[in-house]
N, C-alpha and C positions, 0 to 999 in steps of 0.2 A: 504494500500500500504506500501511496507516496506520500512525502512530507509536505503539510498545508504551510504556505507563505499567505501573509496577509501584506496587502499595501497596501498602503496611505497616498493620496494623492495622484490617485487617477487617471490625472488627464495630463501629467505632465510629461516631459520626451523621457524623461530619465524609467518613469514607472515604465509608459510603453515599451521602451528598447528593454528594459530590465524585464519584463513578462513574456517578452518574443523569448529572449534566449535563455529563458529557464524552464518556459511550459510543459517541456518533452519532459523533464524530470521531478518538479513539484507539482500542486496541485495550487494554482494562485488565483488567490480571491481579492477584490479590490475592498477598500470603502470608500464611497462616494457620494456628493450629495445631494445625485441623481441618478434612482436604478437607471439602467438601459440594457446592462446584460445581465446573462443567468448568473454568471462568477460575481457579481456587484452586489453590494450590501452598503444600503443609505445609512448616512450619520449626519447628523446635525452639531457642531459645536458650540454656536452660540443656544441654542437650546438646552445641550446635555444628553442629545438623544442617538441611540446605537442600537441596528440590528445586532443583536445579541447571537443570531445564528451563524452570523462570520465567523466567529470564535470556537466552533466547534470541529474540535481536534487540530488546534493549531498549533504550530510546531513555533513557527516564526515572524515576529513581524518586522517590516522594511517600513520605516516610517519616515516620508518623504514630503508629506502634504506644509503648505506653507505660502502663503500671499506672498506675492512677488517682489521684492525687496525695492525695484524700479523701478515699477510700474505708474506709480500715483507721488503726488508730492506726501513729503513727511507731515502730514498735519499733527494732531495730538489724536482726533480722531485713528486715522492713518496707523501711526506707531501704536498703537492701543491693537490692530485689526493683526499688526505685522508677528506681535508676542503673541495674541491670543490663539491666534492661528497654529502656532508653535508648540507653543507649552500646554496653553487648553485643551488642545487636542490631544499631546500624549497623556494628558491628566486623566480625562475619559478614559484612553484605553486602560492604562490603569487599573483605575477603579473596575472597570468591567471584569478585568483578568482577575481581580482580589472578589470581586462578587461570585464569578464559575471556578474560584479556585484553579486558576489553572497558573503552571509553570510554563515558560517558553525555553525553550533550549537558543534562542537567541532575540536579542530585543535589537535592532539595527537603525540608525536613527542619522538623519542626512542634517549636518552644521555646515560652519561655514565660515571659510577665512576671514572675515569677519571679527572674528573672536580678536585679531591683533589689530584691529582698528582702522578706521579709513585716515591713511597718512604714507606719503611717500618718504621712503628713506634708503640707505645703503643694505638693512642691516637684510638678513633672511631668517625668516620665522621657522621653528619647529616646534613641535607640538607640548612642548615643556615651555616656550617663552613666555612672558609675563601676557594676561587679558589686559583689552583695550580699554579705558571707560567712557567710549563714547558711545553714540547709539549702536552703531552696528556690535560692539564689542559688547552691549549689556545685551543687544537680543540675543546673541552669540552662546553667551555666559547662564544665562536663561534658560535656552532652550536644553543646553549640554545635561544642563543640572536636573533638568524634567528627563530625561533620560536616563541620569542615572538613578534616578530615584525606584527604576526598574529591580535595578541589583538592589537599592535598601533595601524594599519591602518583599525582598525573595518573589520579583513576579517572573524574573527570566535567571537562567543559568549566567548569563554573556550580556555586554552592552558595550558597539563596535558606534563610534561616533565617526560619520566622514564630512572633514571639513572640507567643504566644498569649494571650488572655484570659478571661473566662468567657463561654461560649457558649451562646447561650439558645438552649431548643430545647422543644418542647410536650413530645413524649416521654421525655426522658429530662436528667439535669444537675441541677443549681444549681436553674433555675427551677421545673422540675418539684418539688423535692425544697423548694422558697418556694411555692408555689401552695395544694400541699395541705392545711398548715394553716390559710392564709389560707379556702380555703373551707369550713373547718370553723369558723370566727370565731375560729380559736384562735392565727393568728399574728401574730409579732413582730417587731421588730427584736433582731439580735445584740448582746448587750455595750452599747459608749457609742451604735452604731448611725453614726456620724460616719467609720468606716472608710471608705474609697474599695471601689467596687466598679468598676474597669473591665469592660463588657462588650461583646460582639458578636453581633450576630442569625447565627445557621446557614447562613442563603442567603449574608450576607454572610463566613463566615469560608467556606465553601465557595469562595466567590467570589475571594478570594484566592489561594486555592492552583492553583484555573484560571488564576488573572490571572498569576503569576509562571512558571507552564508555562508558558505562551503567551506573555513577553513575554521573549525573551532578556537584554536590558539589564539585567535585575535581577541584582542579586547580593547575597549578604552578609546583614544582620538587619533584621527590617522589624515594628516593634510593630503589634499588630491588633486595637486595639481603637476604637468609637465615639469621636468628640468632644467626644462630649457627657457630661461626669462625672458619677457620681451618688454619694450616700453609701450604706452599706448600710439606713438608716433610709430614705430617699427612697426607693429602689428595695423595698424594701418595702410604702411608700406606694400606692407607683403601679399595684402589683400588685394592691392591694384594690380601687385604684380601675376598674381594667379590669374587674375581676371584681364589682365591685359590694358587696364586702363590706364590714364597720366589722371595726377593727382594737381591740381592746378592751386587751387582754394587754400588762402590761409587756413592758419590754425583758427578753430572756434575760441575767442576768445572766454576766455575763463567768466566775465563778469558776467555776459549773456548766458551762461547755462547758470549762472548763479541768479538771473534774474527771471530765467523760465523754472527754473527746479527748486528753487530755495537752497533748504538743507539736502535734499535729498543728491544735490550737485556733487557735493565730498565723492559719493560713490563712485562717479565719471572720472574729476577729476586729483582722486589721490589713489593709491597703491603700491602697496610693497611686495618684496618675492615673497615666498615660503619655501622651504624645502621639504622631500620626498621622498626621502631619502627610507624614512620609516614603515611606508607602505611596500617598496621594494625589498628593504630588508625580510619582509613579510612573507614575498617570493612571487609577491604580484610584478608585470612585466606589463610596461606600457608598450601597444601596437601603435600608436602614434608621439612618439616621445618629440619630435620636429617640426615644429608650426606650418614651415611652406609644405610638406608634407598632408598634413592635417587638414591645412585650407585647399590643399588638392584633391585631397577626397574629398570634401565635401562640398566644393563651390565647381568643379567640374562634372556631377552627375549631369 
Protein backbone atom coordinates (compact mmCIF):
# COMPACT_ATOMS: atom_id res chain seq x y z
CA UNK A 1 0.00 0.00 0.00
CA UNK A 2 1.56 3.35 -0.76
CA UNK A 3 2.48 6.10 1.52
CA UNK A 4 -0.26 9.04 1.66
CA UNK A 5 1.44 12.66 1.00
CA UNK A 6 -0.60 15.51 1.93
CA UNK A 7 -0.16 19.04 0.25
CA UNK A 8 -0.66 22.31 1.03
CA UNK A 9 -1.03 24.79 -1.55
CA UNK A 10 -2.45 23.42 -4.43
CA UNK A 11 -2.32 25.55 -7.02
CA UNK A 12 1.06 26.55 -6.84
CA UNK A 13 4.04 25.39 -9.61
CA UNK A 14 6.08 23.84 -6.85
CA UNK A 15 2.88 21.51 -5.44
CA UNK A 16 2.03 20.70 -9.27
CA UNK A 17 5.63 19.63 -10.56
CA UNK A 18 6.11 18.13 -6.88
CA UNK A 19 2.70 15.71 -7.60
CA UNK A 20 3.68 14.93 -11.27
CA UNK A 21 6.95 13.23 -10.03
CA UNK A 22 5.95 11.49 -7.02
CA UNK A 23 2.25 10.02 -8.04
CA UNK A 24 3.63 6.63 -9.47
CA UNK A 25 4.93 6.11 -5.81
CA UNK A 26 2.75 7.83 -3.18
CA UNK A 27 -0.72 8.27 -2.87
CA UNK A 28 -1.16 12.52 -2.91
CA UNK A 29 -3.95 14.22 -1.79
CA UNK A 30 -4.19 18.13 -1.91
CA UNK A 31 -5.95 20.76 0.57
CA UNK A 32 -7.51 23.21 -1.15
CA UNK A 33 -9.83 25.88 -0.91
CA UNK A 34 -11.62 24.65 -3.60
CA UNK A 35 -12.69 20.90 -4.33
CA UNK A 36 -12.27 20.31 -8.15
CA UNK A 37 -10.78 16.92 -7.95
CA UNK A 38 -11.39 13.53 -6.32
CA UNK A 39 -7.56 13.68 -4.44
CA UNK A 40 -8.63 17.52 -3.16
CA UNK A 41 -9.96 18.04 0.23
CA UNK A 42 -11.37 21.94 1.07
CA UNK A 43 -9.97 23.99 4.16
CA UNK A 44 -10.76 27.02 5.08
CA UNK A 45 -8.01 29.07 7.27
CA UNK A 46 -9.50 32.11 8.18
CA UNK A 47 -12.55 30.11 9.33
CA UNK A 48 -10.63 27.05 11.08
CA UNK A 49 -12.26 24.67 8.96
CA UNK A 50 -10.75 21.18 7.42
CA UNK A 51 -11.96 18.05 5.67
CA UNK A 52 -10.82 15.83 8.36
CA UNK A 53 -10.86 12.88 5.73
CA UNK A 54 -7.51 14.08 4.12
CA UNK A 55 -5.90 12.97 7.02
CA UNK A 56 -6.77 9.55 6.88
CA UNK A 57 -3.75 7.26 6.94
CA UNK A 58 -1.26 9.88 6.39
CA UNK A 59 2.11 9.25 6.40
CA UNK A 60 3.37 12.92 5.21
CA UNK A 61 2.70 16.20 4.81
CA UNK A 62 4.51 18.84 2.39
CA UNK A 63 3.26 22.03 3.52
CA UNK A 64 3.73 24.66 0.95
CA UNK A 65 0.43 26.86 1.00
CA UNK A 66 1.23 30.67 1.57
CA UNK A 67 0.17 34.25 -0.15
CA UNK A 68 2.52 35.52 -2.30
CA UNK A 69 5.03 37.41 -0.62
CA UNK A 70 4.98 40.11 -4.04
CA UNK A 71 2.20 40.20 -5.18
CA UNK A 72 0.19 43.10 -3.21
CA UNK A 73 1.73 46.16 -1.48
CA UNK A 74 2.66 45.55 2.35
CA UNK A 75 -0.37 47.09 3.80
CA UNK A 76 -1.00 46.00 7.71
CA UNK A 77 -3.86 44.42 6.22
CA UNK A 78 -1.50 42.62 3.71
CA UNK A 79 1.30 41.58 6.34
CA UNK A 80 -1.54 40.20 8.79
CA UNK A 81 -2.80 37.88 5.35
CA UNK A 82 1.15 37.11 4.50
CA UNK A 83 1.67 35.28 8.46
CA UNK A 84 -1.68 34.01 8.76
CA UNK A 85 -1.56 32.30 5.75
CA UNK A 86 1.61 30.73 7.05
CA UNK A 87 1.54 29.90 10.55
CA UNK A 88 -2.41 29.68 10.72
CA UNK A 89 -2.41 27.36 8.42
CA UNK A 90 0.16 24.90 9.92
CA UNK A 91 -1.74 25.62 13.25
CA UNK A 92 -4.98 23.95 11.91
CA UNK A 93 -3.11 21.03 10.75
CA UNK A 94 -1.82 20.64 13.98
CA UNK A 95 -4.58 20.76 15.88
CA UNK A 96 -6.37 18.37 13.56
CA UNK A 97 -3.35 15.69 13.69
CA UNK A 98 -3.49 16.07 17.90
CA UNK A 99 -7.50 15.65 17.45
CA UNK A 100 -7.05 11.90 15.05
CA UNK A 101 -4.20 11.40 17.19
CA UNK A 102 -2.05 10.69 14.57
CA UNK A 103 1.93 10.79 14.18
CA UNK A 104 3.48 11.73 10.60
CA UNK A 105 6.79 10.09 10.00
CA UNK A 106 7.56 13.56 8.24
CA UNK A 107 6.00 17.10 8.62
CA UNK A 108 7.96 19.02 5.59
CA UNK A 109 7.37 22.64 5.46
CA UNK A 110 8.43 25.26 2.53
CA UNK A 111 10.50 28.82 4.34
CA UNK A 112 12.20 31.16 2.95
CA UNK A 113 15.49 33.03 2.46
CA UNK A 114 13.89 35.56 3.95
CA UNK A 115 14.80 34.59 7.24
CA UNK A 116 18.39 36.73 6.79
CA UNK A 117 16.43 39.62 5.75
CA UNK A 118 15.93 41.81 2.66
CA UNK A 119 19.46 43.64 2.51
CA UNK A 120 22.37 43.55 0.13
CA UNK A 121 25.74 42.66 1.33
CA UNK A 122 29.08 40.67 0.65
CA UNK A 123 28.57 38.29 3.39
CA UNK A 124 26.79 34.40 2.30
CA UNK A 125 24.17 33.01 4.48
CA UNK A 126 23.88 29.52 5.98
CA UNK A 127 21.56 28.06 7.71
CA UNK A 128 23.19 28.64 11.33
CA UNK A 129 23.43 32.64 10.45
CA UNK A 130 21.81 35.06 12.69
CA UNK A 131 17.56 36.00 11.61
CA UNK A 132 16.80 39.03 10.17
CA UNK A 133 14.30 41.50 12.17
CA UNK A 134 12.75 42.99 9.51
CA UNK A 135 9.40 41.92 7.92
CA UNK A 136 10.47 39.34 5.66
CA UNK A 137 12.86 37.94 8.40
CA UNK A 138 9.96 37.82 11.34
CA UNK A 139 7.56 36.12 8.63
CA UNK A 140 10.55 33.82 8.04
CA UNK A 141 11.03 33.25 11.87
CA UNK A 142 7.37 32.80 12.27
CA UNK A 143 6.47 30.56 10.00
CA UNK A 144 9.80 28.06 10.91
CA UNK A 145 8.65 28.11 14.56
CA UNK A 146 4.97 26.99 13.43
CA UNK A 147 6.71 24.13 12.14
CA UNK A 148 8.53 23.07 14.58
CA UNK A 149 6.11 23.07 16.86
CA UNK A 150 5.39 19.70 14.86
CA UNK A 151 8.32 17.88 16.75
CA UNK A 152 7.05 19.69 20.33
CA UNK A 153 3.98 18.37 20.43
CA UNK A 154 5.16 14.65 19.08
CA UNK A 155 2.80 15.21 15.89
CA UNK A 156 5.57 14.05 13.30
CA UNK A 157 8.74 11.99 13.79
CA UNK A 158 10.84 14.67 11.29
CA UNK A 159 10.57 18.51 10.58
CA UNK A 160 12.64 19.37 7.19
CA UNK A 161 12.28 23.39 6.70
CA UNK A 162 13.25 24.49 2.93
CA UNK A 163 14.20 27.94 2.67
CA UNK A 164 13.22 28.89 -0.38
CA UNK A 165 14.46 31.05 -3.06
CA UNK A 166 13.27 32.57 -6.22
CA UNK A 167 12.09 29.93 -8.42
CA UNK A 168 12.37 30.04 -12.05
CA UNK A 169 9.75 28.66 -13.98
CA UNK A 170 8.56 29.46 -17.82
CA UNK A 171 4.93 29.81 -16.78
CA UNK A 172 4.50 31.68 -14.18
CA UNK A 173 7.11 33.84 -11.18
CA UNK A 174 9.86 36.31 -11.17
CA UNK A 175 11.18 35.17 -14.41
CA UNK A 176 8.06 35.18 -16.30
CA UNK A 177 7.05 38.47 -14.97
CA UNK A 178 11.66 39.55 -16.25
CA UNK A 179 11.14 37.83 -19.66
CA UNK A 180 8.22 39.83 -20.96
CA UNK A 181 9.65 43.10 -21.04
CA UNK A 182 12.83 41.97 -22.18
CA UNK A 183 11.19 40.71 -25.21
CA UNK A 184 9.56 43.63 -25.93
CA UNK A 185 13.22 45.43 -25.92
CA UNK A 186 11.90 47.39 -23.02
CA UNK A 187 13.61 45.68 -20.00
CA UNK A 188 15.96 46.53 -17.31
CA UNK A 189 17.61 46.16 -14.59
CA UNK A 190 16.12 47.06 -10.83
CA UNK A 191 17.49 50.15 -8.82
CA UNK A 192 21.76 49.84 -8.47
CA UNK A 193 20.90 46.21 -10.29
CA UNK A 194 24.03 44.87 -7.95
CA UNK A 195 21.38 43.22 -5.42
CA UNK A 196 21.87 39.58 -5.08
CA UNK A 197 19.36 37.51 -6.72
CA UNK A 198 19.44 33.91 -5.29
CA UNK A 199 17.72 31.53 -7.58
CA UNK A 200 16.52 27.88 -8.24
CA UNK A 201 15.21 26.13 -11.55
CA UNK A 202 11.60 24.31 -10.78
CA UNK A 203 12.74 20.64 -11.46
CA UNK A 204 15.32 21.50 -9.01
CA UNK A 205 13.23 23.07 -6.12
CA UNK A 206 10.70 20.39 -6.96
CA UNK A 207 13.56 18.02 -6.50
CA UNK A 208 14.13 18.92 -3.08
CA UNK A 209 11.04 18.48 -1.52
CA UNK A 210 11.05 14.61 -3.15
CA UNK A 211 14.61 14.42 -1.95
CA UNK A 212 13.84 15.32 1.80
CA UNK A 213 10.42 12.87 1.69
CA UNK A 214 12.48 10.37 0.62
CA UNK A 215 15.42 10.66 2.76
CA UNK A 216 14.74 10.30 6.44
CA UNK A 217 18.09 11.76 7.95
CA UNK A 218 17.17 15.12 7.13
CA UNK A 219 15.95 17.26 9.47
CA UNK A 220 15.70 20.98 10.48
CA UNK A 221 16.47 24.07 7.61
CA UNK A 222 18.19 23.49 4.51
CA UNK A 223 18.76 27.00 2.06
CA UNK A 224 17.70 26.18 -1.64
CA UNK A 225 19.08 27.89 -3.74
CA UNK A 226 21.81 27.54 -6.87
CA UNK A 227 25.61 28.18 -6.25
CA UNK A 228 26.18 29.96 -8.55
CA UNK A 229 25.37 33.83 -7.42
CA UNK A 230 24.12 36.30 -9.71
CA UNK A 231 23.28 40.05 -9.33
CA UNK A 232 19.83 41.23 -10.37
CA UNK A 233 21.79 43.33 -13.36
CA UNK A 234 23.46 39.84 -14.60
CA UNK A 235 20.44 37.87 -14.27
CA UNK A 236 18.89 40.35 -16.35
CA UNK A 237 21.76 40.20 -18.79
CA UNK A 238 21.42 36.64 -19.34
CA UNK A 239 17.82 36.68 -19.96
CA UNK A 240 18.22 38.98 -23.02
CA UNK A 241 20.96 36.98 -23.99
CA UNK A 242 19.00 33.57 -24.17
CA UNK A 243 16.21 35.31 -25.74
CA UNK A 244 18.22 37.18 -28.07
CA UNK A 245 17.33 40.53 -27.40
CA UNK A 246 19.44 44.08 -26.79
CA UNK A 247 18.67 45.57 -23.58
CA UNK A 248 18.51 49.37 -24.28
CA UNK A 249 16.59 50.82 -21.12
CA UNK A 250 18.11 52.37 -18.07
CA UNK A 251 18.10 50.80 -14.85
CA UNK A 252 14.42 51.32 -13.13
CA UNK A 253 15.27 53.68 -10.84
CA UNK A 254 15.10 52.75 -7.22
CA UNK A 255 12.66 55.60 -6.13
CA UNK A 256 9.97 54.62 -8.63
CA UNK A 257 9.56 51.18 -7.44
CA UNK A 258 9.72 52.76 -4.00
CA UNK A 259 6.91 54.83 -5.02
CA UNK A 260 4.61 52.11 -6.84
CA UNK A 261 5.40 49.23 -4.19
CA UNK A 262 6.11 51.17 -0.92
CA UNK A 263 7.78 48.64 1.55
CA UNK A 264 7.00 45.92 -0.29
CA UNK A 265 10.14 47.44 -2.91
CA UNK A 266 13.03 46.13 -0.39
CA UNK A 267 12.20 42.78 -1.84
CA UNK A 268 13.12 43.80 -5.64
CA UNK A 269 15.53 45.88 -4.68
CA UNK A 270 17.86 44.21 -1.87
CA UNK A 271 19.44 40.69 -1.68
CA UNK A 272 22.11 38.63 -0.57
CA UNK A 273 23.79 35.12 -1.46
CA UNK A 274 23.11 32.09 0.67
CA UNK A 275 24.97 29.04 0.58
CA UNK A 276 24.03 25.32 -0.26
CA UNK A 277 26.39 23.94 0.50
CA UNK A 278 24.00 21.86 3.24
CA UNK A 279 21.56 20.42 1.06
CA UNK A 280 24.28 18.98 -1.16
CA UNK A 281 26.02 17.76 1.79
CA UNK A 282 22.75 15.88 2.06
CA UNK A 283 23.43 14.03 -1.20
CA UNK A 284 20.85 16.03 -3.13
CA UNK A 285 22.44 17.17 -6.74
CA UNK A 286 21.29 20.19 -8.54
CA UNK A 287 20.33 19.37 -12.43
CA UNK A 288 20.56 22.92 -13.18
CA UNK A 289 23.26 24.28 -10.97
CA UNK A 290 24.15 27.33 -14.01
CA UNK A 291 21.72 30.10 -14.63
CA UNK A 292 22.30 30.43 -18.65
CA UNK A 293 21.75 26.89 -18.54
CA UNK A 294 18.47 27.11 -16.41
CA UNK A 295 17.20 30.03 -18.55
CA UNK A 296 17.76 27.76 -21.53
CA UNK A 297 15.48 25.29 -20.45
CA UNK A 298 13.11 27.17 -19.65
CA UNK A 299 12.67 30.25 -21.98
CA UNK A 300 13.50 28.03 -25.12
CA UNK A 301 10.60 25.58 -24.85
Amino acid sequence: MKEVVLITGANGMVARELSKNIDKEYTVRFLTRKKEKSNEYEWNINKGTIDESAFENVSHIIHLAGANISEKQWTEERKKEIISSRVDSAKLILETLKKKNIKLKSFISASAIGIYGAKTSQKIYSEEDEKANDFLGKVVILWEEAADEFLKENAAERVVKIRTSIVLSEKEGALKKMAVPIKFWIGSPLGSGQQYMPWIHLKDMSGIYEFALKNPQMRGAYNSASSQHTTNENFTKKIAEVLHKPLFMPNVPAFILKLIFGELSVAFLEGSRVNSQKIQDAGFQFQFPDLKKALEDLLKK
